[in-house]
C-alpha positions in Angstrom: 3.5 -8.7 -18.6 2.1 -7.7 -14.9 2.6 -5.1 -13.1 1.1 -4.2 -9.3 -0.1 -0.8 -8.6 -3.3 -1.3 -7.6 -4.5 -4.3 -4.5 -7.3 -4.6 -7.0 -4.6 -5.8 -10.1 -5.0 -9.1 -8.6 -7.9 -11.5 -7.8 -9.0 -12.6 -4.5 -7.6 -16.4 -5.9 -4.0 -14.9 -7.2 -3.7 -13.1 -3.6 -4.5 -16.1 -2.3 -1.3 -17.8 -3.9 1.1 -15.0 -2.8 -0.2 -15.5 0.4 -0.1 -19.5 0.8 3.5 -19.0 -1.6 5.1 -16.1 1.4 4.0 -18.9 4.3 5.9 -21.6 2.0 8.6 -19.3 1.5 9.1 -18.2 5.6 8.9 -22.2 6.1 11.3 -23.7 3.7 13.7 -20.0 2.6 16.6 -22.3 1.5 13.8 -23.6 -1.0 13.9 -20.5 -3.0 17.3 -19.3 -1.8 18.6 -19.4 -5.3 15.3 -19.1 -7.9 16.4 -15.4 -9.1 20.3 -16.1 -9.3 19.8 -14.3 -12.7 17.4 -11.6 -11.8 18.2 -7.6 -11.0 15.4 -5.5 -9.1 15.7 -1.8 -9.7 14.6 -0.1 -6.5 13.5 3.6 -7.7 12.6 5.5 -4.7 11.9 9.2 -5.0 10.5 9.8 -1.3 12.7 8.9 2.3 11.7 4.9 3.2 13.4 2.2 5.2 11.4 -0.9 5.7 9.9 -0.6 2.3 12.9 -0.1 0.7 15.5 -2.8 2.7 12.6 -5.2 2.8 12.3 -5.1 -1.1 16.6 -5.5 -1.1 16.7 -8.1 1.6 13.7 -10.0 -0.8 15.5 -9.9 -4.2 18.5 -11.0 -2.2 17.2 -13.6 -0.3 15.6 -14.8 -3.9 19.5 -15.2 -5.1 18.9 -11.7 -7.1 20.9 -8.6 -7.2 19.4 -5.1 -6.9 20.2 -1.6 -8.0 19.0 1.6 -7.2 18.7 5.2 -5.6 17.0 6.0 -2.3 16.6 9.5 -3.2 15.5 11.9 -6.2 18.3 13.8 -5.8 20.8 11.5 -6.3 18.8 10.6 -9.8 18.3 12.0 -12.7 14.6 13.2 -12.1 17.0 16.3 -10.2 17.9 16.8 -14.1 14.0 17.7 -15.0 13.9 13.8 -16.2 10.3 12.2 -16.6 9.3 9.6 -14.8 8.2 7.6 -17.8 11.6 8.4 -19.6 13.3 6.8 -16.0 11.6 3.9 -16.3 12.1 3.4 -20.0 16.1 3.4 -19.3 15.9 0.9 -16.0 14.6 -1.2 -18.2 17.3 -1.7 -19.9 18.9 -2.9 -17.5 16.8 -4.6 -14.3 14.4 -7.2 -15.1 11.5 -5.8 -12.5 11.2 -2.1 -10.4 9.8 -1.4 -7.3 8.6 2.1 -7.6 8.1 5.2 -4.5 6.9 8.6 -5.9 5.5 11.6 -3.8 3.1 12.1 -6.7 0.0 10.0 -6.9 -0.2 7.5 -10.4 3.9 8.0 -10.6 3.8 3.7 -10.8 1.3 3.7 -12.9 3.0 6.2 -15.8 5.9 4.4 -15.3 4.3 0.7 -15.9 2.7 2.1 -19.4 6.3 3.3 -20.3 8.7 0.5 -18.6 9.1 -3.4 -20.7 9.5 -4.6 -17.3 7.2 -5.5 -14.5 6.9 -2.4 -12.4 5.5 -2.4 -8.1 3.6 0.4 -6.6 6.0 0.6 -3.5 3.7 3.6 -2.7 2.8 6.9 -4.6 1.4 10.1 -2.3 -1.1 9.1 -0.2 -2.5 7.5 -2.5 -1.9 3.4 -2.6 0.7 0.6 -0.9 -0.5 -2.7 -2.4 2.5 -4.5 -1.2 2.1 -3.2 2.5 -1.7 -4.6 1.8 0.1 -8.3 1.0 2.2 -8.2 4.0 -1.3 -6.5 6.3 -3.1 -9.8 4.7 -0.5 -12.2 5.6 -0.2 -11.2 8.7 -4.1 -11.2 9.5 -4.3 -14.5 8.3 -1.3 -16.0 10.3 -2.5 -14.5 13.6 -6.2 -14.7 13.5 -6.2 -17.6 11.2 -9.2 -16.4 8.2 -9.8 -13.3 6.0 -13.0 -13.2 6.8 -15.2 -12.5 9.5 -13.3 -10.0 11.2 -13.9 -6.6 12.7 -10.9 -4.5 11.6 -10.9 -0.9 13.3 -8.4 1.4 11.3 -7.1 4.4 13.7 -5.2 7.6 13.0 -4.5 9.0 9.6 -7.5 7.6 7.4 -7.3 10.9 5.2 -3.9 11.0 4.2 -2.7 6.9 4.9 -2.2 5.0 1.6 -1.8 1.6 3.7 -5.5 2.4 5.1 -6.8 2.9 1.5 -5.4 -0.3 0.2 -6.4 -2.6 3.1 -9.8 -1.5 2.3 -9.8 -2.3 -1.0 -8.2 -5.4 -0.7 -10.3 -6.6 2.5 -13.7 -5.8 -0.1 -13.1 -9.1 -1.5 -13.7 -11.1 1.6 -17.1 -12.3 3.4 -18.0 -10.5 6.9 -15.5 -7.7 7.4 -17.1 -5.0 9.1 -15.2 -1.7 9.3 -14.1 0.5 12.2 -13.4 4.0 10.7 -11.5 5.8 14.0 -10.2 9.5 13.4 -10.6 12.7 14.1 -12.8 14.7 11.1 -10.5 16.3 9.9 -8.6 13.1 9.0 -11.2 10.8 7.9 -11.2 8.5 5.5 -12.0 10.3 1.6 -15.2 10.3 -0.2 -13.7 8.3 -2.8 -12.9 5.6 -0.8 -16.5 5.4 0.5 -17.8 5.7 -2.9 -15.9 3.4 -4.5 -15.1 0.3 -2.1 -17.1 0.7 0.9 -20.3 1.9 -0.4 -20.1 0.1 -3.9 -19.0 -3.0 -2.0 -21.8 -3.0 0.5 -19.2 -3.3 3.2 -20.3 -2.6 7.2 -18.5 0.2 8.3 -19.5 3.2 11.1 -17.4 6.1 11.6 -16.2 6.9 15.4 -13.7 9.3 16.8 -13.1 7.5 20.3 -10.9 4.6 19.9 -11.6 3.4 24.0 -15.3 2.8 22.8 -14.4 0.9 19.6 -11.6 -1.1 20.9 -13.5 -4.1 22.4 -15.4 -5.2 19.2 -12.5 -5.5 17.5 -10.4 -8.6 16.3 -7.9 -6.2 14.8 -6.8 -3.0 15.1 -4.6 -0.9 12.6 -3.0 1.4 14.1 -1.5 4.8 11.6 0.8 7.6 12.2 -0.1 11.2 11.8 2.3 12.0 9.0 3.9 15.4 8.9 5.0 15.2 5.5 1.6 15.2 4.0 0.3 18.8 5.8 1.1 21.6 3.7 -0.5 23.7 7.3 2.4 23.0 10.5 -0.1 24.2 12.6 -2.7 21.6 11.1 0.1 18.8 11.9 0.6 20.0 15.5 -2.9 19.9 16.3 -3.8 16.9 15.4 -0.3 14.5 15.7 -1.3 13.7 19.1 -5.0 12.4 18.3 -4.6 8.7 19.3 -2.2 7.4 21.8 -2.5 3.1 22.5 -1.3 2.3 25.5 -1.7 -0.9 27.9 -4.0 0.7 29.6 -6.5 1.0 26.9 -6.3 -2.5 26.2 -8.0 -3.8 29.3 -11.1 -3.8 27.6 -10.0 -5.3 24.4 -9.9 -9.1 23.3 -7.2 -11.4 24.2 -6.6 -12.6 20.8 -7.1 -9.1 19.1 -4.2 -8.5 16.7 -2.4 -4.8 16.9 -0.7 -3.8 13.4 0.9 -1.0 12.8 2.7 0.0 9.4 5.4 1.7 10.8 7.0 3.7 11.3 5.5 5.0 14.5 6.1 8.3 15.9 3.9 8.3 19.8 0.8 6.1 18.7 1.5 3.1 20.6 3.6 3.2 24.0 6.8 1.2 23.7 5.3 -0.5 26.5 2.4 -2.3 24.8 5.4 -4.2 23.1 5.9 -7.0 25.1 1.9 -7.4 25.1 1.4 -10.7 23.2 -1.4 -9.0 20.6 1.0 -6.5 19.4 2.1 -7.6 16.1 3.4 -4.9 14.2 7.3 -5.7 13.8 6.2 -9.7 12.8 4.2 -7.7 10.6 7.3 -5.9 9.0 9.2 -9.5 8.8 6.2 -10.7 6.6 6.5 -7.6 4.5 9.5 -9.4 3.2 8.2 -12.7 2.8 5.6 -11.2 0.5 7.9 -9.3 -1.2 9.6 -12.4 -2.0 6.2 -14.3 -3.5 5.3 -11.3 -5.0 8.4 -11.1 -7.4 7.9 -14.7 -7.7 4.5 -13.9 -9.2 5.5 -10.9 -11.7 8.9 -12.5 -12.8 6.6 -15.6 -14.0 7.7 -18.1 -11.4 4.7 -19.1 -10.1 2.8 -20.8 -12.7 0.9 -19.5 -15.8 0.7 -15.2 -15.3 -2.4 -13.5 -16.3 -3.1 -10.8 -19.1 -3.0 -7.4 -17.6 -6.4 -6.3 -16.9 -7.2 -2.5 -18.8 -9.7 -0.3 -17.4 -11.4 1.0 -20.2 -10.5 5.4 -19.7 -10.3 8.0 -22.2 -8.4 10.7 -23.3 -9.0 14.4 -23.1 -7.8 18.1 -24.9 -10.3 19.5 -22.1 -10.5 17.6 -18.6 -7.9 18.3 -16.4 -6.7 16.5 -12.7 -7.1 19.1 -9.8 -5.4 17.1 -7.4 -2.5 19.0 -7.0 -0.2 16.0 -6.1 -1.1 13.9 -9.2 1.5 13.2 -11.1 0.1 15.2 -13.9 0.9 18.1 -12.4 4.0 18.1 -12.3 5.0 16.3 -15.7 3.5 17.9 -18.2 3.5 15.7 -21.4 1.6 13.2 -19.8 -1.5 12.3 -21.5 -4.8 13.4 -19.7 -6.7 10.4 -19.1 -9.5 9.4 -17.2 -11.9 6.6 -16.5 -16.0 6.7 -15.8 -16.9 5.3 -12.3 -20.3 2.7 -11.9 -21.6 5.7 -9.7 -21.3 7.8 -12.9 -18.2 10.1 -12.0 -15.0 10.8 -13.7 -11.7 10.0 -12.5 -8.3 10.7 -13.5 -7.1 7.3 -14.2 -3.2 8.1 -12.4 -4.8 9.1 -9.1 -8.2 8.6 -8.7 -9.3 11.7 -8.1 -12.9 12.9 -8.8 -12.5 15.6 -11.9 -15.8 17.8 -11.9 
């Protein structure tokens, strides 16, 4: 059994598949308009969403599927004191595949080692989005036309932005990206990120905090909002929400074919103006959110060929060691077992969130 959390879960060759399997899929939809007539998707979502949310529904349905669900902890039983492993152990019972949002980082993950069911990493803190990642890929590759050989400049919220963290990751696996870090300092894109894709990866990046002088080397440029719910300072929030504005005039010096993606939702970043603008591509970029969505449960319900053995990082346990990141999961659920995992650079990481444990 498969489960996504990570970009990383699959190879470059198996994200190829989702990738050529989505196009198929927004080409022919009355081809697969019936292939889950028999499946359920359980869509647990402990945080606010929208597009992640209705784009998982309107997949499964579009599939022939049914879904269940909650769109907010409070309306589950996790507003009991239940754990999120227990949760997942129940659905189980009775959806054949979740699709997972937690506010604490490695939620997913606890509750793939405790589900029978596939289980997707519809985001967890600010920590990872695979499946944004699969619809950020698609839509590279449909507008530019490769996955390699691109300049990529990422702008806004590297610090706190899950979607930045797992387009990194997942753009390490491809020939002659080089990396446009834009953000203010205090926002910039976290040590373990550098240590563990773009420096162990050899990838070209530079660090810049002016996105005019950046914007006319790139082929694509990934806009991200300053999000309010991940400041635990206001004043922090106000200070810096404001950082990075696109508008059409900023865009004179940019290339003609360079492709403008944004996550959404968007607060001020880009002018509503720079809509009509040919290179702006976020909402086709929400649309292929979908058709990824759709490949994706394709993949982890076994409907596209032969499916893998789950690949087990080798991580150890510990009376001693303890998470300090004080949105891992393990911090709030306390009969989780304290594992971690020993880096290539020689560090220790807890295995739910990544975080560096010294």
């Amino acid at each position: 059994m498969r489960s996504l959390i990570d970009i990383l879960d699959f190879s470059v060759e198996e994200l190829d598949k989702i990738i050529e399997t989505a196009i198929d899929i927004s080409k022919k939809p009355e081809k697969y308009s019936a292939v889950c007539r028999d499946k359920i998707l359980a869509t647990l979502f402990f945080e606010p969403s929208t597009r992640t949310r209705l784009s998982f529904e309107a997949a499964m349905l579009r599939l022939g599927g049914k879904v269940l669900g909650f769109s907010d902890a409070g309306s589950s039983s996790a507003a009991k004191g239940e754990s999120v492993a227990d949760t997942a152990k129940t659905v189980s019972c009775y959806a054949d595949i979740i699709a997972m949002r937690h506010p604490q980082e490695g939620a997913p993950y606890v509750a793939s080692r405790a589900a029978t069911i596939p289980v997707i990493n519809a985001g967890d803190g600010g920590h990872n989005h695979p499946t944004q990642t699969l619809a950020d890929l698609l839509t590279i590759k449909k507008e530019t036309g490769r996955l390699h050989d691109l300049t990529v400049g990422l702008c806004g919220d590297l610090k706190y932005g899950r979607t930045v963290h797992s387009l990194i990751s997942a753009l390490s696996r491809y020939e002659g990206i080089n990396i446009v870090l834009i953000s203010p300092k205090e926002l910039g894109i976290p040590d373990y990120v550098k240590a563990d894709v773009l420096d162990k990866c050899e990838m070209n990046y530079r660090e810049t905090e002016c996105l005019e002088e950046a914007l006319p080397s790139l082929d694509v440029l990934y806009m991200t909002r300053i999000q309010r719910e991940r400041f635990s300072d206001p004043e922090e929030y106000e200070r810096l929400k404001d950082s990075y504005i696109l508008t059409l005039d900023k865009l004179d010096g940019a290339k003609k074919e360079l492709c403008i993606m944004h996550p959404l939702p968007r607060v001020n970043e880009i002018s509503v103006k720079v809509d009509d603008d040919p290179r702006a591509c976020y909402f086709k970029q929400a649309k292929n959110g979908m058709y990824m969505r759709m490949a994706l449960i394709l993949k982890l319900l076994g409907y596209m060929g032969e499916v893998g053995d789950d690949a087990t990082p080798e991580t150890f346990e510990s009376d001693e060691l303890r998470c300090q990141n004080p949105k891992c999961i393990t911090v709030t659920e306390q009969e989780i077992v304290h594992a971690f995992k020993k880096c290539d650079d020689g560090s220790v990481r807890c295995i739910y969130c990544e975080n560096k444990v010294e």
